[in-house]
N, C-alpha and C positions, 0 to 999 in steps of 0.2 A: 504494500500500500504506500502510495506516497502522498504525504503531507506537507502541504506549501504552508508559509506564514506572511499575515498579512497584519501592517500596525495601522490602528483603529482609533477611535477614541476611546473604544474602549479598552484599549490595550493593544499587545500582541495576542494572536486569535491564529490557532494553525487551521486550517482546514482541508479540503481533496475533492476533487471530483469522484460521480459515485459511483460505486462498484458492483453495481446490479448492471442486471440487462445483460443484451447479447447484440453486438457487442458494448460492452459499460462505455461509460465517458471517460472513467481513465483510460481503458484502453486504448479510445480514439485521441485521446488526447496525446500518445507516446506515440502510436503507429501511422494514423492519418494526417497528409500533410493540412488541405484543408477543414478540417473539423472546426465547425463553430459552434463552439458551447451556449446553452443555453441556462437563462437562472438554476431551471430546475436542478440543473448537471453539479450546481455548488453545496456542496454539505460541510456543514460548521462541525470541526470535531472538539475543538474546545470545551469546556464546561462553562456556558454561556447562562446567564438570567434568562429564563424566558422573555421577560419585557423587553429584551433588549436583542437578542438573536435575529429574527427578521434585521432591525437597524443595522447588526454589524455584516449583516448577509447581503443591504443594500447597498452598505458603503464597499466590499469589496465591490462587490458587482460593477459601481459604478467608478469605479476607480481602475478598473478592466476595460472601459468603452472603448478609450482611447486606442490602444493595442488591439481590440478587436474590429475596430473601423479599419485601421491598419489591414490586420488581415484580411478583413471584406474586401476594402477596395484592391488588396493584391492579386485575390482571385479572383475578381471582376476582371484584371486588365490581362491577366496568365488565359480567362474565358476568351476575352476579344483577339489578343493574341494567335491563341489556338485554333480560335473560328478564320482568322483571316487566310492563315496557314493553310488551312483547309479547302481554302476559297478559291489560294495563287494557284493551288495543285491540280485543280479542276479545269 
């Protein structure tokens, strides 16, 4: 299992993508190059206050956008790329 850490306000908070499913989100997360996580995919492993869990789940998440628009728009342009590629060859 691997366990990333993220600083919060409320602290240091480790937490993982989850390890269910077929295939899980960690797995896609080590083996797929484009995988794009979803909230759901985030699990707090910490011992978090209930009151406060969802907050520290939303400030990682949103402290990820920036990195994951990154990776959208790289697969966007690797798409267009590939389609054009596709296009000269025709």
């Amino acid at each position: 299992m691997i366990k990333l850490k993220a600083k919060t306000k409320h602290g240091d908070i480790e937490w993982k993508w989850k390890d269910t499913g077929h295939p899980s989100a960690e797995y896609k997360s080590i083996h797929h190059q484009w995988w794009i996580p979803k909230k759901s995919d985030l699990q707090i492993v910490s011992k978090v206050d209930i009151l406060f869990k969802q907050d520290v789940k939303d400030e990682i998440w949103n402290d990820m956008q920036s990195d994951l628009d990154y990776l959208k728009d790289i697969y966007k342009l690797h798409k267009q790329n590939k389609k054009k590629i596709a296009q000269e060859e025709c």
